[in-house]
C-alpha positions as CSV (number, residue, x, y, z in Angstrom):
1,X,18.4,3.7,14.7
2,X,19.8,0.3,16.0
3,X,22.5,-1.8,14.7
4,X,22.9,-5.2,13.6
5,X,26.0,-7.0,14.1
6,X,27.2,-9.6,11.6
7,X,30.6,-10.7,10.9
8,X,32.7,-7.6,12.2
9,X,30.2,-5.2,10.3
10,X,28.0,-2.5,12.1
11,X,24.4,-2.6,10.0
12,X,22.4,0.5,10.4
13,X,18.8,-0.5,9.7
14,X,15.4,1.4,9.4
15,X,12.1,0.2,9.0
16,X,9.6,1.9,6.4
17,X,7.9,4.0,6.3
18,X,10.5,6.1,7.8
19,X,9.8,7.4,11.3
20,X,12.0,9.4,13.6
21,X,12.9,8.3,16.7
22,X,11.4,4.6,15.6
23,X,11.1,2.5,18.7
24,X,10.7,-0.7,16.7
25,X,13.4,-2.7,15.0
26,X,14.1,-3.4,11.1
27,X,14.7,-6.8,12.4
28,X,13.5,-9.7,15.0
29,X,15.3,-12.3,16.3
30,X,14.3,-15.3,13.8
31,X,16.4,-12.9,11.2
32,X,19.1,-13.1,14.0
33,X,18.4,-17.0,14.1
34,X,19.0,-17.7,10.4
35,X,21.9,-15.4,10.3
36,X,23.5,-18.0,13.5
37,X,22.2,-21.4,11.7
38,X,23.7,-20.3,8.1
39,X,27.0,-19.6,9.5
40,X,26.9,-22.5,11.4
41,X,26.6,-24.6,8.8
42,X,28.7,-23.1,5.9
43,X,29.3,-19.1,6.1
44,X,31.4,-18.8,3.5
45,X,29.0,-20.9,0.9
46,X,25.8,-21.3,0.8
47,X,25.6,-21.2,-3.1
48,X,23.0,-19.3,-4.9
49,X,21.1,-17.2,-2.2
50,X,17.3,-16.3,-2.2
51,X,15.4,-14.4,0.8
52,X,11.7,-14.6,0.5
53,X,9.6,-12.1,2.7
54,X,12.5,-10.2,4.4
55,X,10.2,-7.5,5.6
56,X,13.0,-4.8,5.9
57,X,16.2,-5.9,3.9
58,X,18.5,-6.9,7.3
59,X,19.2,-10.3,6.2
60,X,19.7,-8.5,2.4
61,X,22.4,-6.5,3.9
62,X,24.0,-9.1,6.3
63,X,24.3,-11.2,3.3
64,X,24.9,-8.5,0.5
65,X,28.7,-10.1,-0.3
66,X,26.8,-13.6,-1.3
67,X,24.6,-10.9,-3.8
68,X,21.2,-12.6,-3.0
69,X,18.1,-12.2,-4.9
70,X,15.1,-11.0,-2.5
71,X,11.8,-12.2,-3.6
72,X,8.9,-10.1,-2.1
73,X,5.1,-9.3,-2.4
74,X,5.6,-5.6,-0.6
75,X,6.8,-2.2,-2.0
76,X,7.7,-1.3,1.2
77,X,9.8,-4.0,1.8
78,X,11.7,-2.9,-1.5
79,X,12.2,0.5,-0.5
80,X,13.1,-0.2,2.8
81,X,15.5,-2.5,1.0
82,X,17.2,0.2,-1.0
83,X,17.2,2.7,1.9
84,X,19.2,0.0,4.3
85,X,21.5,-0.7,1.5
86,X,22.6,2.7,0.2
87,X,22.9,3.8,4.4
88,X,25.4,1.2,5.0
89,X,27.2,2.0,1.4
90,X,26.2,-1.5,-0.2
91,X,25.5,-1.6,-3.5
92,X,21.6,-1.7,-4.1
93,X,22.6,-3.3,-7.3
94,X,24.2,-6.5,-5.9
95,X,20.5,-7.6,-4.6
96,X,18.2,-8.5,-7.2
97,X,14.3,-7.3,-6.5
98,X,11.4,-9.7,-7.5
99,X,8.0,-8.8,-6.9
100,X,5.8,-11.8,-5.9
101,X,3.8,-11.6,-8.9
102,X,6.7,-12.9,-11.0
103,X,8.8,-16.2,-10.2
104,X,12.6,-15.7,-9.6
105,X,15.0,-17.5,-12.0
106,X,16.4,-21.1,-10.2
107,X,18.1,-22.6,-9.2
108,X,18.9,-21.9,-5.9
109,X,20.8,-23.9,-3.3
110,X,19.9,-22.3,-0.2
111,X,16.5,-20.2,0.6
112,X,16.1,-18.0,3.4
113,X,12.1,-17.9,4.4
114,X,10.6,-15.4,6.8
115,X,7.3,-16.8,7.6
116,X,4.2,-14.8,6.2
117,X,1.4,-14.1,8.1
118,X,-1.1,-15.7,5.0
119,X,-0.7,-19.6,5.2
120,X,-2.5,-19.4,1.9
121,X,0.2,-17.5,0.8
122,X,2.6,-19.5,2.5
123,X,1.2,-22.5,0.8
124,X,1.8,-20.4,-2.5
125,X,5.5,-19.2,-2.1
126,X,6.4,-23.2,-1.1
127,X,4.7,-24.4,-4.6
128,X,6.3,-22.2,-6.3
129,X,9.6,-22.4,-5.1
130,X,9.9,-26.3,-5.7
131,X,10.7,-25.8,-9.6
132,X,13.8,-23.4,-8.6
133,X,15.5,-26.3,-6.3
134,X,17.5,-29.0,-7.1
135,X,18.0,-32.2,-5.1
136,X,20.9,-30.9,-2.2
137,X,19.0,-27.4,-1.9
138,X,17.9,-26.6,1.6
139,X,15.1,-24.0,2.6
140,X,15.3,-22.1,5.9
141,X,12.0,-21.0,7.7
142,X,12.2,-18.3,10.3
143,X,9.5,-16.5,12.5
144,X,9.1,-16.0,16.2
145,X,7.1,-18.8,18.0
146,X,4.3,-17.5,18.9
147,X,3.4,-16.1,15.3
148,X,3.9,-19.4,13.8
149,X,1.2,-21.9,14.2
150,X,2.0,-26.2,13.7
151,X,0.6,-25.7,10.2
152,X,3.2,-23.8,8.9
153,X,5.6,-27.1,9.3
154,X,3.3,-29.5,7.8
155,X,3.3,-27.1,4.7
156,X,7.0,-27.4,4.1
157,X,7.0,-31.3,5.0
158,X,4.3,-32.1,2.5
159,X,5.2,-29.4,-0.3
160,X,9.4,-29.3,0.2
161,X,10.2,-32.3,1.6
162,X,11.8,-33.8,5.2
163,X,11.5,-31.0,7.5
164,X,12.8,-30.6,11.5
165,X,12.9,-27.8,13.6
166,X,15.2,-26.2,16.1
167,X,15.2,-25.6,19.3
168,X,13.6,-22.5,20.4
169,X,16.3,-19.5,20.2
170,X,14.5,-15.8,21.8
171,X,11.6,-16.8,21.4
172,X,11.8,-17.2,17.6
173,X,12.3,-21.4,16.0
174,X,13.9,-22.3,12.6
175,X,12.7,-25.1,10.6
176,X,15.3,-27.0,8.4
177,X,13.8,-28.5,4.6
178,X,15.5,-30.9,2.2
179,X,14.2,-31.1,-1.1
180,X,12.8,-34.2,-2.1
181,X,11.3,-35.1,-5.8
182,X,7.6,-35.7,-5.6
183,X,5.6,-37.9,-8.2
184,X,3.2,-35.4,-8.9
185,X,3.8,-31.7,-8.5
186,X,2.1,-29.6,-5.8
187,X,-0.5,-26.7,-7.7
188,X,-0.5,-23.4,-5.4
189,X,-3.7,-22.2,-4.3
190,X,-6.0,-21.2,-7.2
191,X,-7.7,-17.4,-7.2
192,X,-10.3,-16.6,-4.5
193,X,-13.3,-15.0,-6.5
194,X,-15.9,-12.9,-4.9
195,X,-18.9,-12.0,-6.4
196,X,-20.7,-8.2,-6.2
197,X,-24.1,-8.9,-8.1
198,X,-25.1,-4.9,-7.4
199,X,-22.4,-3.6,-9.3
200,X,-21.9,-6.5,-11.5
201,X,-18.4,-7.5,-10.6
202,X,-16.6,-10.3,-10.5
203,X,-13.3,-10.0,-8.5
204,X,-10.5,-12.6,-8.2
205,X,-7.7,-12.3,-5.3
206,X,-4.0,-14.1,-5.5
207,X,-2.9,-15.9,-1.7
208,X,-1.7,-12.6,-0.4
209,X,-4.7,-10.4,-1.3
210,X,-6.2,-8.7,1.8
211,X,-9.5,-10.7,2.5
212,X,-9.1,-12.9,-0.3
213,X,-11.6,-14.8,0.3
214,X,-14.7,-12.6,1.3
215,X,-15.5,-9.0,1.6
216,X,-14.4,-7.5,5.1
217,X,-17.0,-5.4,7.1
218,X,-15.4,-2.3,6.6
219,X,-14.7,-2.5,2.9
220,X,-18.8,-3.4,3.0
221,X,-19.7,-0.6,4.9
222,X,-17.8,1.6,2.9
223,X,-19.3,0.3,-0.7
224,X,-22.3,1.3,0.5
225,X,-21.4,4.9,0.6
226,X,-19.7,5.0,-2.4
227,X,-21.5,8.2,-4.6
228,X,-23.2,8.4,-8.0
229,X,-22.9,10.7,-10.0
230,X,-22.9,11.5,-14.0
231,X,-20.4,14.4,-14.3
232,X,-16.7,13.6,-14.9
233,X,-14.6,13.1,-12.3
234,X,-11.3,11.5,-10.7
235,X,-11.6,8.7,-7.9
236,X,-8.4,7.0,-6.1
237,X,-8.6,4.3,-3.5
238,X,-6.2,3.8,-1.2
239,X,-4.8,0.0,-0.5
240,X,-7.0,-1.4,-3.3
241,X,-6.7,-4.8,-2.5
242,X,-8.1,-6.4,-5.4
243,X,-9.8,-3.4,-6.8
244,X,-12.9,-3.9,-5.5
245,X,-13.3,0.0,-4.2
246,X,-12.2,1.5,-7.4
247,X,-13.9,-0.8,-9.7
248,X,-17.5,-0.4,-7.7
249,X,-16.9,3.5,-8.1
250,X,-16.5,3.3,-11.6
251,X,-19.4,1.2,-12.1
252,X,-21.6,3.6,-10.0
253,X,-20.1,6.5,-12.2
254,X,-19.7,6.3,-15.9
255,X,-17.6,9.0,-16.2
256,X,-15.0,8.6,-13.6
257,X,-11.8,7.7,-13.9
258,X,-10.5,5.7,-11.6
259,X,-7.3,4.6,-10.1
260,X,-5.9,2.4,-7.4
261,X,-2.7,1.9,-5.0
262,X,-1.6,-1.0,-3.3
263,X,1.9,-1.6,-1.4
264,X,1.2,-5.5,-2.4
265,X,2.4,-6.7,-5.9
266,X,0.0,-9.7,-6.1
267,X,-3.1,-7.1,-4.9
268,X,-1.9,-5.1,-7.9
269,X,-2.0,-7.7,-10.2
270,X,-5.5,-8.8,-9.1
271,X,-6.8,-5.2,-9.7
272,X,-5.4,-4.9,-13.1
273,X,-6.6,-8.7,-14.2
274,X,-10.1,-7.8,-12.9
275,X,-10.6,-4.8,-14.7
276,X,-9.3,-6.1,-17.8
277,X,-12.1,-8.8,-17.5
278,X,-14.1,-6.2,-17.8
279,X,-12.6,-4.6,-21.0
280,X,-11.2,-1.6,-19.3
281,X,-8.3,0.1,-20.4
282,X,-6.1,2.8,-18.6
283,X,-8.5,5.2,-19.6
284,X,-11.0,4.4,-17.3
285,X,-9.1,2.5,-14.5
286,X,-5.8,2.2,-13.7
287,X,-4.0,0.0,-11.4
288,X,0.3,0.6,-9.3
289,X,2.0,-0.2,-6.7
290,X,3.4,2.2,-4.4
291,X,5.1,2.5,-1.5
292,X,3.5,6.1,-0.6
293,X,2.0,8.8,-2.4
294,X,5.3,10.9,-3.1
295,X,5.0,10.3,-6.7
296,X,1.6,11.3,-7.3
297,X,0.2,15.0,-8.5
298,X,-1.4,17.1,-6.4
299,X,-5.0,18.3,-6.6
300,X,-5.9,16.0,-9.0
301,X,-8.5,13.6,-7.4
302,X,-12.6,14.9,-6.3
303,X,-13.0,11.7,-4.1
304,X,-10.5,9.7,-2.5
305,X,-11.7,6.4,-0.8
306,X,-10.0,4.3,1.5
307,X,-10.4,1.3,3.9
308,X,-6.3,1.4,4.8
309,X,-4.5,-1.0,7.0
310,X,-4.2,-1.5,10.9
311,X,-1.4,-3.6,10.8
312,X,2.2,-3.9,9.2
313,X,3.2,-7.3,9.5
314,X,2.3,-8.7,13.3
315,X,2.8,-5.3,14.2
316,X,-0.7,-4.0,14.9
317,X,-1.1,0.1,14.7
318,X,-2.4,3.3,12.9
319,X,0.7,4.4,11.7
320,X,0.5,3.4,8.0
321,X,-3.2,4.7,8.1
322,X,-2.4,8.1,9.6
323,X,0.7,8.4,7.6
324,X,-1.2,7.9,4.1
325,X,-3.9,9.9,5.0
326,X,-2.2,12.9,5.8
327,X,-0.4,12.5,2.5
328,X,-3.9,12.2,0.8
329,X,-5.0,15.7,1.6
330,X,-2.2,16.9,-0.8
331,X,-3.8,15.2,-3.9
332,X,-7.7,16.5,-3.8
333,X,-8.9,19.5,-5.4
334,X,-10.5,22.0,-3.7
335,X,-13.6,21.0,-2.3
336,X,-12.4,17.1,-2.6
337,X,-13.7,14.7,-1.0
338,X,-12.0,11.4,1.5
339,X,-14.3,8.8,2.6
340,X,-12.6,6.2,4.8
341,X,-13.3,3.6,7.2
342,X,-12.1,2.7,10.0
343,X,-12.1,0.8,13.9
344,X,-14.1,3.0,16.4
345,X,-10.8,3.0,18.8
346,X,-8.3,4.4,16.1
347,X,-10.4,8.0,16.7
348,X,-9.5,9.1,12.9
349,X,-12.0,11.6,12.9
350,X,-10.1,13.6,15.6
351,X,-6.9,13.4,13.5
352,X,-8.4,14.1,10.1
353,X,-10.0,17.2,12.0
354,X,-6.8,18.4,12.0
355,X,-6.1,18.3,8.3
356,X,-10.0,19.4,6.6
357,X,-11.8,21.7,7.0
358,X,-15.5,19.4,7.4
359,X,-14.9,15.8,9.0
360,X,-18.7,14.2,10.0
361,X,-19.5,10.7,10.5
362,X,-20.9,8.7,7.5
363,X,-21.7,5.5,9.2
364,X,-21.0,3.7,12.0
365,X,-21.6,0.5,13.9
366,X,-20.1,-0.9,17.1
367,X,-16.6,-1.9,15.2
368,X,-16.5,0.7,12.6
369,X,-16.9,4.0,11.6
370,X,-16.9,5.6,8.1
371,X,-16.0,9.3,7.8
372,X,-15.7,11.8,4.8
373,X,-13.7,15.4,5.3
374,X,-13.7,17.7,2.9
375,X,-11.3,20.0,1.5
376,X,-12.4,23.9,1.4
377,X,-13.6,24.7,-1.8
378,X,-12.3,27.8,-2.4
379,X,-8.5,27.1,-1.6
């Protein structure tokens, strides 16, 4: 575990999920960098404090005596949040959680922005923020340089208002808004819809919904898999995303009930507003966010479906996959079922071969692969 410095105190920081022996950091240096500017330019005040997309709570903690309220779309940011805080005996309390699905209450004189990987939801958070500023507040972008394409500063100068930019710092650059009264107000990006005429669904996406826009190949690949059957039965999908995995299953089976989890607080409320379109209720399909899978029961699911992540943030890996797959095996019944998909190169099958007892190939193509394992039915 490293440490940040910052103002005489030690910070011990973790990233989450929670890994032994973690060789990344909780932080990167455009944190670092917006730690440096702020106290350059006022450390003792810079008013009413918000941190937008703080992927790990280290400017949270730096910060915590200014008691700033951390607006995020990810559960695992939130958790990793509370872990950081409660290890370095800060009060979780004096940082106020918002999910990106709900707006903080303004105003704020001084936002701290860790560039998001989405411009779309970039674009969104910027919009959005504008009502909670007054004329002297000042918003602070951060990201590393090579992450952060020209785009990303013409956002902020036509949304916020006169933007510059710093000089380049380790690699990561700062970008400096003043707020500036516009004659007409900016509208964020409207809903992505996406249509699925087969199973008779219509699904909208909010700006930080994985592939908002269209269906990826593996999500494809794996809808075509999905089984029918009449009998009752329990279905979750993994990373839901809009819904669109747990929404198709239900279709194809009249008597499932279905339910989905997603880290992402916008993806969650996607889910939920598309199946209330279609008039379902709890009873049928259910939609929360979740950081893992600690808090659901075991051996209560016959099919668990997946198309889980490659990536956390810029950082680009199977971790996340691997680790909620081995925590899926917990939650089927005997004989269950996982069907997930995947890139060739991540070799799940070799890994889930470890956990069930049958693993065989469903489909593949040159990119990807879908698999099902099964759980022994007599356990």
């Amino acid at each position: 575990m490293e440490t940040l410095e910052h103002h005489g105190r030690r910070l011990r920081l973790r990233r989450f999920p929670l890994r032994e022996d973690d060789p990344l950091r909780a932080w990167d240096a455009a944190d670092t960098y917006l730690l440096r500017h702020l106290d350059a330019e006022d450390p003792a005040q810079p008013g009413r404090l918000l941190l937008v997309n703080d992927g790990f709570g280290a400017l949270a903690a730096a910060l915590h005596p200014h008691h700033p309220v951390f607006w995020s779309d990810s559960e695992m940011s939130r958790r990793a949040l509370q872990i950081n805080l409660e290890s370095n005996d800060l009060d979780p309390a004096a940082v106020l959680f918002v999910p990106a699905s709900e707006d903080p209450a303004g105003p704020f004189d001084t936002v701290l922005l860790k560039l998001p990987k989405s411009l779309v939801y970039l674009e969104d958070l910027l919009c959005r923020l504008r009502p909670l500023l007054h004329a002297d507040s000042v918003v602070l972008l951060g990201g590393m340089i090579k992450h952060t394409p020209a785009r990303a500063y013409r956002l902020l100068e036509e949304i916020l208002g006169p933007t510059r930019t710093t000089l380049g710092w380790k690699k990561a650059r700062l970008a400096v808004s003043r707020f500036q009264e516009r004659a007409t107000e900016p509208n964020p990006p409207e809903a992505a819809i996406i249509e699925l005429p087969a199973d008779e669904l219509t699904l909208a996406s909010g700006p930080n919904v994985f592939s908002r826009e269209r269906l990826d190949h593996g999500t494809r690949m794996l809808l075509e898999h999905l089984p029918r059957k009449e009998e009752p039965c329990a279905v979750l999908d993994l990373g839901c995303g809009n819904g669109v995995l747990a929404l198709a299953a239900a279709r194809r089976n009249p008597a499932a009930w279905v339910k989905g989890l997603d880290e992402s607080h916008q993806a969650i409320a996607s889910a939920r507003q598309n199946a209330s379109a279609l008039g379902w209720g709890e009873t049928r399909a259910t939609f929360a966010v979740a950081a893992d899978l600690s808090d659901e029961q075991s051996a209560r699911y016959d099919l668990i479906v997946s198309n889980p992540p490659f990536h956390q943030g810029v950082v680009v890996g199977d971790q996340l996959a691997w680790g909620m797959l081995h925590q899926a095996r917990r939650l089927l019944k005997p004989g269950g079922r996982l069907l997930v998909v995947g890139n060739r190169h991540l070799g799940y099958h070799v890994k889930l071969q470890r956990l069930y007892d049958t693993v065989r190939v469903v489909a593949s193509d040159r990119r990807f692969v879908v698999l099902e394992a099964v759980t022994d039915p007599g356990e």
